[in-house]
C-alpha positions, 0 to 999 in steps of 0.5 A: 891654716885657714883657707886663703891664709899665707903659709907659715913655712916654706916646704919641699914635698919630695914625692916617692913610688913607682911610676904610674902609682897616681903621683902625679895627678897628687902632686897637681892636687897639693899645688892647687892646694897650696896655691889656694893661700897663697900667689899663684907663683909661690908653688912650683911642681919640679916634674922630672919627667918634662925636664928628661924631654926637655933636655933629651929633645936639645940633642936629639934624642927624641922619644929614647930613654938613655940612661947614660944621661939620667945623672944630667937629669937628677943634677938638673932637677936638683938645680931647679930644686934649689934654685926655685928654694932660693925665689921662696917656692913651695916646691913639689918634687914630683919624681920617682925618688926610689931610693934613699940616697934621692931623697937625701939629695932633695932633702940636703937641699931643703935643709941647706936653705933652711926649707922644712921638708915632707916625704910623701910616700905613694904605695900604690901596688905593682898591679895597680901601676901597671894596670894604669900604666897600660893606659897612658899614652905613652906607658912605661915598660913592664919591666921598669915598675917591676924593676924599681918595685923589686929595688925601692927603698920604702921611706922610713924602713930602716929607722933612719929618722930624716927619711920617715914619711908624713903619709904613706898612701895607697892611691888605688884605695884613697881619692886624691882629694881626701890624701890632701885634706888629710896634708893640709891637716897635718899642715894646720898642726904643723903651723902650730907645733913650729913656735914651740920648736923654735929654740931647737933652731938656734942650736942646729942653725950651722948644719947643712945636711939631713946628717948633721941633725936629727931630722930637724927639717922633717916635718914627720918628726916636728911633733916628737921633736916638740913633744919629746923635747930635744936637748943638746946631749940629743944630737951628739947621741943622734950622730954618734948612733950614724957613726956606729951604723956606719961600720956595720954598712961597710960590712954589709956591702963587703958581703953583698959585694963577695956575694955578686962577685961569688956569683959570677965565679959560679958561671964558670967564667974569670972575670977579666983584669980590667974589671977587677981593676974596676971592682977594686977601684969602685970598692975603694971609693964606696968604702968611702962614701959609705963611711960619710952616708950610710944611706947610700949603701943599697945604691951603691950595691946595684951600681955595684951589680951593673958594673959585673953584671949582675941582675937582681931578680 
């Protein structure tokens, strides 16, 4: 692309680290970037922090983290998400998106509205976080970026082709401006690669989700879609290789499940009926969820691990 040109596509890049790791300041910079070839309205930063203050002063909760209204915030981002892809926005997802099944949601919503979408992994280190954590004015606990460092799904990490990263970046060793210049070329390739991909489109156009295709609408993937080419037989293996996956995710969960549960049994202490009526009920719907999206597996676990009490170190 050349500068002030209009961009070929419509994309949603969906932001991914800890908090304090510099995405924000990188977000600002790919909105100045894609606003310099295009109308100032067509980008869009979607920043969950200002939604959570803007929904958490309408009823008082000034200044007070309540997790108990963190899944109002997620629907409402996603709302906004979906509805700024609907007016034709480039959307910038600025939010932690630690684990997979966040990046699901935003990606599903891309690939609903038949948005091509972009992970951007900002892997700063813990101690750099923290260390500019401690100098905002308004920091977040030490324990949360410890907590989410110990719980993050690194994108791309368990070869599940729809959440691989465009760039991974350690924003303690790259200036902001250089990450961009490096998007924007992967951008000028990308524009390049997608009327070669083009017939792949009509062979997809009925799906609605990440898990109906293979990570189509992932521009990380739109190179070894093109090159590699992609025929029908393709997808019918991508999707039967989720199915096989799925059997063992509900393995793995089984057994982390045992092993909390094996946990707690090893304080001494019998767990109440109530909440083995909970667990048996929380299994019996996570087997379900699991058997449709196996991504949702380490989610589920640290649901799993709040609901009896159990903490990961």
């Amino acid at each position: 692309m050349s500068r002030g040109a209009e961009p070929p596509i419509q994309i949603v890049f969906i932001l991914c680290g800890l908090p304090a790791s510099g995405k924000s300041t990188l977000a600002a910079g790919i909105e100045a970037m894609m606003r310099a070839r295009m109308p100032s309205s067509q980008a869009r930063i979607i920043d969950i922090d200002l939604l959570r203050t803007a929904m958490y002063s309408a009823i008082g909760l000034n200044g007070k983290f309540s997790p108990e209204r963190e899944a109002q915030v997620r629907a409402q981002k996603l709302r906004e998400i979906d509805d700024a892809l609907g007016k034709g926005f480039i959307v910038i997802d600025d939010d932690l998106n630690y684990f997979r099944s966040m990046r699901k949601e935003v990606a599903d919503l891309a690939c609903k509205q038949r948005v091509h979408y972009a992970i951007i992994h900002v892997d700063t280190p813990v101690k750099q976080c923290m260390a500019w954590n401690a100098r905002r004015e308004r920091p977040v606990l030490v324990d949360v970026i410890k907590d989410i460092a110990s719980k993050i799904d690194r994108p791309g990490s368990r070869s599940y082709s729809w959440d691989e990263p465009i760039v991974t970046i350690n924003l303690a060793k790259h200036a902001v401006d250089d990450v961009v210049a490096d998007l924007q070329r992967k951008l000028d390739t990308a524009a390049i690669l997608l009327h070669a991909k083009e017939p792949v489109a009509k062979m997809l156009s009925g799906s609605s989700s990440v898990m109906d295709n293979p990570a189509f609408w992932n521009l990380a993937l739109l190179g070894r879609i093109v090159n590699n080419g992609f025929l029908v037989n393709d997808v019918q293996e991508w999707k039967d290789s989720i199915q096989g996956s799925s059997a063992s995710v509900l393995d793995r969960f089984e057994v982390a499940t045992r092993r909390a549960i094996g946990t707690q049994a090893a304080k001494g202490e019998a767990l109440p009926l109530v909440l083995r009526k909970k667990i048996k009920q929380f299994k019996h719907n996570a087997m379900k969820v699991l058997k449709n999206d196996p991504t949702r597996l380490d989610a589920l676990i640290v649901d799993f691990d709040n609901l009896i009490g159990t903490k990961k170190e």
